[in-house]
C-alpha positions as CSV (number, residue, x, y, z in Angstrom):
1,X,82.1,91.9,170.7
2,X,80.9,92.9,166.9
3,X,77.7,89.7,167.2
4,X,75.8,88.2,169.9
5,X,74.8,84.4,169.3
6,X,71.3,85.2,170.7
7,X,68.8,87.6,171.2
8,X,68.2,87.3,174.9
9,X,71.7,88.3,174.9
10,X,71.0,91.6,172.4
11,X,69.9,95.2,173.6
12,X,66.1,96.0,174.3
13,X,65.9,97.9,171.4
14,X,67.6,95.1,168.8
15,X,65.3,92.6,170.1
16,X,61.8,94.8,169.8
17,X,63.2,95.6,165.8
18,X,62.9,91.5,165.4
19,X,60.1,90.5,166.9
20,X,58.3,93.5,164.7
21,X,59.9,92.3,161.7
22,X,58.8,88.9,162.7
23,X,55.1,89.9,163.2
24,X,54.9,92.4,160.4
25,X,52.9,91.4,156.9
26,X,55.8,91.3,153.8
27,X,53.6,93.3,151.1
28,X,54.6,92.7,147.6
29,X,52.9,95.1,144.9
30,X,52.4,93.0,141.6
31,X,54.2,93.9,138.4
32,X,52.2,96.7,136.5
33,X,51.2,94.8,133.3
34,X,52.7,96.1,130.4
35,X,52.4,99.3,128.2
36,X,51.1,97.4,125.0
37,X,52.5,100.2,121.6
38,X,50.0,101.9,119.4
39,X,49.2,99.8,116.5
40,X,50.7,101.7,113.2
41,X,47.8,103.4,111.0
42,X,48.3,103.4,107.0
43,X,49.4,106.5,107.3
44,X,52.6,105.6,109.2
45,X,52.9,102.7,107.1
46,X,53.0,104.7,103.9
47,X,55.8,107.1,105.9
48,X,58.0,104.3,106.7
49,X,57.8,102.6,103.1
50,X,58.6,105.5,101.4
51,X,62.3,106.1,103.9
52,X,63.2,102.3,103.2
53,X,62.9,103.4,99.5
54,X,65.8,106.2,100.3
55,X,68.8,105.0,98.1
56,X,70.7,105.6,101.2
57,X,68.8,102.9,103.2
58,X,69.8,98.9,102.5
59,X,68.2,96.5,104.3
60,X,70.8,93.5,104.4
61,X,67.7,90.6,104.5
62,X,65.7,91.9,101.8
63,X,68.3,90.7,99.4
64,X,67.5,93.2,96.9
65,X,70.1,95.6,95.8
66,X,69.4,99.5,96.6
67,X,68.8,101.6,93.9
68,X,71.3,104.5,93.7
69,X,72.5,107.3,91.4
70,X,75.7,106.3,89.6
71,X,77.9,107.1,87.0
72,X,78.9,103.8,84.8
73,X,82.8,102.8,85.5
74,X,83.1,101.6,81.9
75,X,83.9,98.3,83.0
76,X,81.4,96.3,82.4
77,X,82.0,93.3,84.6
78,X,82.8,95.8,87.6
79,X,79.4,97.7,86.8
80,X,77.5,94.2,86.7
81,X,78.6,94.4,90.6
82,X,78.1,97.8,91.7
83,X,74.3,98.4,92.4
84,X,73.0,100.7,89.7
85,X,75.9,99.7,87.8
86,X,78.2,102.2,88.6
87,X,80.2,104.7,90.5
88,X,77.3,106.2,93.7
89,X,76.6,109.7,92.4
90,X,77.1,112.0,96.5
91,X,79.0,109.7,97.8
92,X,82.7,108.6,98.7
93,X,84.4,105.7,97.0
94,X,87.9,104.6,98.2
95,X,90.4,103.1,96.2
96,X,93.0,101.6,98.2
97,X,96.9,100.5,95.9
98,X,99.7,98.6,96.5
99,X,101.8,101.4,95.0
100,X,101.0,104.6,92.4
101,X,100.8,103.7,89.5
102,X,99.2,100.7,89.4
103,X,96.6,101.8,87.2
104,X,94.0,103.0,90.1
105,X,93.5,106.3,87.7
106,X,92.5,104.1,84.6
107,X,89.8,102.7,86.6
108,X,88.0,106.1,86.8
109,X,89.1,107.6,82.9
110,X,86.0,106.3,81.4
111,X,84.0,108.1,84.4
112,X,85.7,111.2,84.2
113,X,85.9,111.8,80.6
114,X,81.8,111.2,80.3
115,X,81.6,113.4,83.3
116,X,83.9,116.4,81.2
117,X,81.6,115.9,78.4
118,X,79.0,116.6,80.1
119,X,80.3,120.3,81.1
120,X,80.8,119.0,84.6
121,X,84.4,119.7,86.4
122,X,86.7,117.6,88.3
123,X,89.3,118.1,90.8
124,X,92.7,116.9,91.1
125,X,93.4,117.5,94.7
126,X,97.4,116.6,95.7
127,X,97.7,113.7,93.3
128,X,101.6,112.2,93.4
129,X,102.1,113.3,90.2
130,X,101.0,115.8,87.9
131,X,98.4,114.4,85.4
132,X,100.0,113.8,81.3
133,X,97.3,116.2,79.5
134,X,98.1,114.0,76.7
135,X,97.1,110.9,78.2
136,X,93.5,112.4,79.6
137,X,92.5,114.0,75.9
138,X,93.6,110.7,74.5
139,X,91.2,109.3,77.3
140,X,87.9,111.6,75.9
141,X,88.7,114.1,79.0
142,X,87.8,117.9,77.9
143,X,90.7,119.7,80.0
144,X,88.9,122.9,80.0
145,X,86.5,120.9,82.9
146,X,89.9,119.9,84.8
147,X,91.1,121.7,87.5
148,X,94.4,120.3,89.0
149,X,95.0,122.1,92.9
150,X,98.3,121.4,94.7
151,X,97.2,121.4,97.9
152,X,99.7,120.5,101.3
153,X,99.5,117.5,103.5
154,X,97.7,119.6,106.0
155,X,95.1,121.2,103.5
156,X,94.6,118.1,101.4
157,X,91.2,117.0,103.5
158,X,89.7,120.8,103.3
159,X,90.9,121.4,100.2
160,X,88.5,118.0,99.0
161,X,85.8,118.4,101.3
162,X,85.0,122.5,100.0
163,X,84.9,121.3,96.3
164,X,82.8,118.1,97.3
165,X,80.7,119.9,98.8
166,X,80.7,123.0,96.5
167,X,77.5,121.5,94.2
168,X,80.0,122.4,90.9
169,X,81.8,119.7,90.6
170,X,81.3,116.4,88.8
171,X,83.5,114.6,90.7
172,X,87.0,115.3,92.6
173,X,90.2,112.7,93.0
174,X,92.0,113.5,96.3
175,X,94.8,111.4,97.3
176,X,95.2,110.5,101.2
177,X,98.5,108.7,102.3
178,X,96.9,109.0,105.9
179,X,93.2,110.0,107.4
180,X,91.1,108.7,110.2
181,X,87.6,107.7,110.1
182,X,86.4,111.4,111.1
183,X,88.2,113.2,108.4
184,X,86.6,110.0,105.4
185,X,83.2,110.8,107.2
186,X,83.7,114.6,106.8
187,X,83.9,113.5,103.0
188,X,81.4,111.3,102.7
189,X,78.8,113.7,103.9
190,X,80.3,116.6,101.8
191,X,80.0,114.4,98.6
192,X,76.7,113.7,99.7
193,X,75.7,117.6,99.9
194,X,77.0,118.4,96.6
195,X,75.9,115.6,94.6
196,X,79.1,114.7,93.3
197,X,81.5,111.5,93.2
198,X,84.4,111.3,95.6
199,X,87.2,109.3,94.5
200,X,90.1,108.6,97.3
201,X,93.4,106.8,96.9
202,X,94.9,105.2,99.9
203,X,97.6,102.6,100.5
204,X,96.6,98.9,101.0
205,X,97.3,98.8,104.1
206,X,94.1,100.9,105.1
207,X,91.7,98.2,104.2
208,X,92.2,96.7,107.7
209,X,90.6,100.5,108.9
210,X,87.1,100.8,109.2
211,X,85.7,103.5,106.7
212,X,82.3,105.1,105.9
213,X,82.8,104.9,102.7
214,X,79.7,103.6,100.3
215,X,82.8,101.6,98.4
216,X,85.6,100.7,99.0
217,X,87.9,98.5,96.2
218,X,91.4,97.2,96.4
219,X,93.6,97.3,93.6
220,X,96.6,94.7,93.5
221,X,98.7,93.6,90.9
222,X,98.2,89.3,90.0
223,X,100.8,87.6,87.8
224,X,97.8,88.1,85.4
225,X,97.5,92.1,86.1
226,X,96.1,94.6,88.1
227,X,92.7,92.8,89.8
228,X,89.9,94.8,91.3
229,X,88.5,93.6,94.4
230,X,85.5,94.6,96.0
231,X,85.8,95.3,99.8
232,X,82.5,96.8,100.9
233,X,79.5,98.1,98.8
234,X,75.8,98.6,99.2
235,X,73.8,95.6,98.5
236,X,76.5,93.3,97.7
237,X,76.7,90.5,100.0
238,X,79.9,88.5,99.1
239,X,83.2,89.5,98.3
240,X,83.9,90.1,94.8
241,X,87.0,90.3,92.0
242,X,87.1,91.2,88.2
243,X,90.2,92.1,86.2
244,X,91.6,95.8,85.1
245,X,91.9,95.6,81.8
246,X,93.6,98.7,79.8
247,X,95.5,100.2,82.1
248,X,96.7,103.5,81.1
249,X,99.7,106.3,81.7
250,X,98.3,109.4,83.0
251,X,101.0,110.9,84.9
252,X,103.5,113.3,83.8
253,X,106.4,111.3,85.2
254,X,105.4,108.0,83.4
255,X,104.3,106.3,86.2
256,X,101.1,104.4,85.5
C-alpha cells in the first residue's frame, strides 16, 4: 500500500513529522527592497553624448540622419537619400543585380573616377569581365590608380578583405556570386579599418539574406530602365527608388 487514508493508520515517525509541521511558525523573510542605480554625474553625461555622436551610432527615434564620411555617387537624386549624400567612406555597400551588366558599374564611375583623381587606388577583385580601359578613361578614371586582380572563387573574400583593409586603397569592387553573413561581416569591418569604400555585387536573390552591410541597393531593370532601390541604409527610415540614368559599357566583352 503506496498511501494510508489517515494518520492514526501512518508510522510513529510520519505522524510526529505532521503534527511538528502543524505546530511549527511558517517564517517568511520580506523582499530586500531594491538596489536603487547611481545617478549619472555630468561627467558621464558628456561621455555618453559624445559615443551617440559616433557616425557609426543611429538612433532610429531621433529621426535625424547620422552624419558619416562619404564619397558623392554623382547621382544626385540617390545622394539626396544617402546620409551625407554619398557612398559611407570604411564601410561596405552591396549592390545586389538581376544579371551583369545591368549597369551596377555605372552607378560607381562617377565615385571612382573622383577617387583616381585624387591619387587614391581601386581594386578590381574577380569582376565577370575584364574592365574596357576605354570606357573607364572615357569615364574620368586615371588607370595608373587601377589595379585589376584575378583572384579564384576560393580567394575572392581574402583577396578583398587584405586590400580593404590595407589603408591604400580608395576603394575596391569585389564581386560575390555566393557569401554568408560571416565572410560580408569580415568585410565590413576590414573597410572599416582601412578607411576605404567597399563595393560588392551580388545576385538579387540575396536581398532576402540578412547582411551587415551599412547599404545595401537593388538594381533591376523597369520597362523605363535600370531603377535603384534602396534596401537598407543608416538613417533612412522608408524604402526608397530613383532611376539610373547613363548607363555605361565598361566591360571588355560588351556587356554593360
Amino acid at each position: 500500500m503506496l498511501f494510508t487514508s489517515s494518520t492514526s493508520e501512518a508510522p510513529a515517525s510520519i505522524s510526529a513529522a505532521v503534527e511538528f509541521a502543524q505546530a511549527a511558525p511558517i517564517r517568511v523573510d520580506a523582499p530586500a527592497a531594491p538596489r536603487s542605480l547611481p545617478s549619472r554625474t555630468p561627467r558621464d553625461e558628456a561621455a555618453l553624448a559624445d559615443l551617440l555622436r559616433h557616425p557609426g551610432i543611429w538612433r532610429r527615434s531621433t529621426g535625424a540622419r547620422p552624419t558619416a564620411d562619404i564619397e558623392p555617387s554623382g547621382l544626385a537624386e540617390l545622394d539626396a537619400l544617402l546620409p551625407g549624400g554619398g557612398w559611407p567612406r570604411g564601410a561596405l555597400s552591396e549592390i545586389l543585380i538581376e544579371q551583369d551588366g545591368i549597369g551596377e558599374c555605372s552607378l560607381v564611375l562617377p565615385a571612382l573616377a573622383a577617387l583616381t583623381q585624387a591619387k587614391k587606388r581601386i581594386v578590381f577583385v574577380a569582376p565577370p569581365y575584364i574592365p574596357y580601359a576605354p570606357a573607364l578613361v572615357a569615364a574620368g578614371i586615371d588607370l595608373s590608380q587601377v589595379v585589376h586582380i584575378d583572384a579564384n572563387a576560393a580567394d575572392t573574400h581574402w583577396t578583398a578583405e587584405q586590400c580593404l583593409r590595407a589603408g591604400c586603397c580608395g576603394a575596391v569592387l569585389n564581386w560575390l556570386p555566393t557569401a554568408d553573413y560571416r565572410q560580408l561581416r569580415r568585410l565590413q569591418l576590414a573597410a572599416e579599418t582601412g578607411a576605404a569604400i567597399g563595393f560588392v555585387f551580388r545576385p538579387l536573390r540575396a536581398a532576402k539574406e540578412t547582411s551587415p552591410a551599412a547599404l545595401r541597393l537593388q538594381v533591376t531593370m523597369r520597362e523605363s530602365g535600370p531603377r535603384i532601390d534602396i534596401l537598407k541604409c543608416r538613417g533612412l527610415q522608408r524604402h526608397e527608388s530613383v532611376p539610373m540614368r547613363g548607363a555605361k559599357e565598361v566591360y571588355a566583352r560588351g556587356v554593360a
